[in-house]
C-alpha positions in Angstrom: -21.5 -12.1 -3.8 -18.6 -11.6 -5.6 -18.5 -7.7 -3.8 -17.5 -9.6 -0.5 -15.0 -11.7 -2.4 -13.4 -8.7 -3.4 -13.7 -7.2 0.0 -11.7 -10.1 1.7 -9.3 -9.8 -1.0 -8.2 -6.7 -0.1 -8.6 -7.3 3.8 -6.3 -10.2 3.0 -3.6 -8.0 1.0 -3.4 -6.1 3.8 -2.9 -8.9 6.7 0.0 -10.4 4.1 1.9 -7.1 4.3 1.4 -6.4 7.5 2.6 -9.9 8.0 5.7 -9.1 5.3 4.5 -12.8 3.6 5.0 -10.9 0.1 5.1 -14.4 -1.6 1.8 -15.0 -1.0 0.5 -11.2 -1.2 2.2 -11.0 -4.9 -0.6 -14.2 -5.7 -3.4 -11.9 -5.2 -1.7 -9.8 -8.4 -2.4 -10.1 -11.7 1.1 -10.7 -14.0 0.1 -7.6 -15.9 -1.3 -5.3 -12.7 -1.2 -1.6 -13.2 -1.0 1.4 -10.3 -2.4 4.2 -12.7 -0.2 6.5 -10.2 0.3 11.0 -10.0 3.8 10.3 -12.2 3.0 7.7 -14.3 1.5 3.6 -14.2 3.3 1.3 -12.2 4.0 -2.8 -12.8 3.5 -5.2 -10.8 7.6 -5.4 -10.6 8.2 -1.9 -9.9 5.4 -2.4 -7.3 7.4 -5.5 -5.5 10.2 -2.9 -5.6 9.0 -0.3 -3.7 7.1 -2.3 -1.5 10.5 -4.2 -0.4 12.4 -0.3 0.0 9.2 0.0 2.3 9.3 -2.8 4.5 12.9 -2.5 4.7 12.6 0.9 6.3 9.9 0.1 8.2 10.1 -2.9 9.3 7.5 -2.9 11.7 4.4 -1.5 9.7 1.4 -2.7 9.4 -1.8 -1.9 7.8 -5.4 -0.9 8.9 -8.3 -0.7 6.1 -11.0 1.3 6.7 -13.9 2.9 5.1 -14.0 -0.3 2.1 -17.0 0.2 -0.3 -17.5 -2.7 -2.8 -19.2 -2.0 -6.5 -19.0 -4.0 -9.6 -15.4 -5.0 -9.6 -14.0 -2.9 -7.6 -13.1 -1.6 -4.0 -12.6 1.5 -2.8 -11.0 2.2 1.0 -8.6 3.8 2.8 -5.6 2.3 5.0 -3.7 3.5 7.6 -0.1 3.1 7.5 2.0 3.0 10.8 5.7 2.2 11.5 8.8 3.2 13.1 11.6 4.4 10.7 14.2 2.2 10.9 16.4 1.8 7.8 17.2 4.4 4.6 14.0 5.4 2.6 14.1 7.6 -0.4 17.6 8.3 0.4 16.2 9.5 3.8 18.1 7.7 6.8 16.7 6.4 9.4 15.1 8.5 11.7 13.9 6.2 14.8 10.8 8.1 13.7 7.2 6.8 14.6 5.0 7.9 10.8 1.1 7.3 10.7 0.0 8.1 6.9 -3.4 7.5 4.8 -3.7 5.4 1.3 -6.8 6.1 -0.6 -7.0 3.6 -2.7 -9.4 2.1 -5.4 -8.7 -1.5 -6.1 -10.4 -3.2 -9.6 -10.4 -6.9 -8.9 -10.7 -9.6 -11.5 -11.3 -13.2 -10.5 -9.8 -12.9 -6.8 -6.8 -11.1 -8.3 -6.1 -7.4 -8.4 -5.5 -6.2 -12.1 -5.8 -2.5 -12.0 -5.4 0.7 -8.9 -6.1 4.3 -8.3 -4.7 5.9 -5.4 -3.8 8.9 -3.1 -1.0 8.2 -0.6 0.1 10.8 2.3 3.2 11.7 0.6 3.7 15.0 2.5 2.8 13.7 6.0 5.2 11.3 5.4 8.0 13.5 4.3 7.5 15.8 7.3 7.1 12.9 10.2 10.6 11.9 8.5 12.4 15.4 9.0 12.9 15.3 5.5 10.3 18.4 4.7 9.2 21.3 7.6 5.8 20.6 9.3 3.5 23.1 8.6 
């Protein structure tokens, strides 16, 4: 049972960033979340950080989950990311450009709230839809 819990969980991340509502998508963390990330583990604050650089620059994104597999407590899925470039992101300025990327993502959920996450995002795609990098 708890598998769909954590399902929804996610699905309902997702809706609350699409939405921007980040009080209420910050509730579904944990105080001591971790992003086990490529450089180095993430907080929970350096998470709200990027996330606001994000949905300042792209202020119109929203979020898609697909592909969601529930086991034990965790989920895995991917999400598509789509938005129009509109303000400075990475020291990149804005473009007017339209950027569709994949997350990867596996999401360890503990009592409804999300405590611990593995993931692959589109870091390249994004780079190159921006200008900033050549497309191949």
């Amino acid at each position: 049972m708890y598998k769909e819990e954590n399902k929804t969980t996610v699905l309902n991340a997702y809706d609350l960033s699409t939405k921007k509502n980040t009080t209420a998508l910050y509730e579904l963390y944990d105080p001591g979340y971790i992003e086990h990330a490529r450089n180095g583990d993430i907080s929970l604050e350096q998470l709200k950080q990027t996330t606001s650089m994000f949905f300042n620059a792209f202020p119109d994104c929203t979020f898609t989950v697909e592909n969601m597999v529930a086991e034990g407590d965790k989920v895995a899925y991917q999400v598509t990311i789509r938005g129009t470039h509109q303000g400075t992101f990475m020291g990149i300025p804005p473009t007017g450009n339209k950027l569709e990327m994949r997350d990867t993502s596996i999401k360890r959920i503990i009592n409804g709230k999300f405590v611990e996450s593995w993931g692959t995002i589109d870091s390249l795609s994004m780079l190159q839809q921006l200008g900033a990098l050549p497309k191949r």
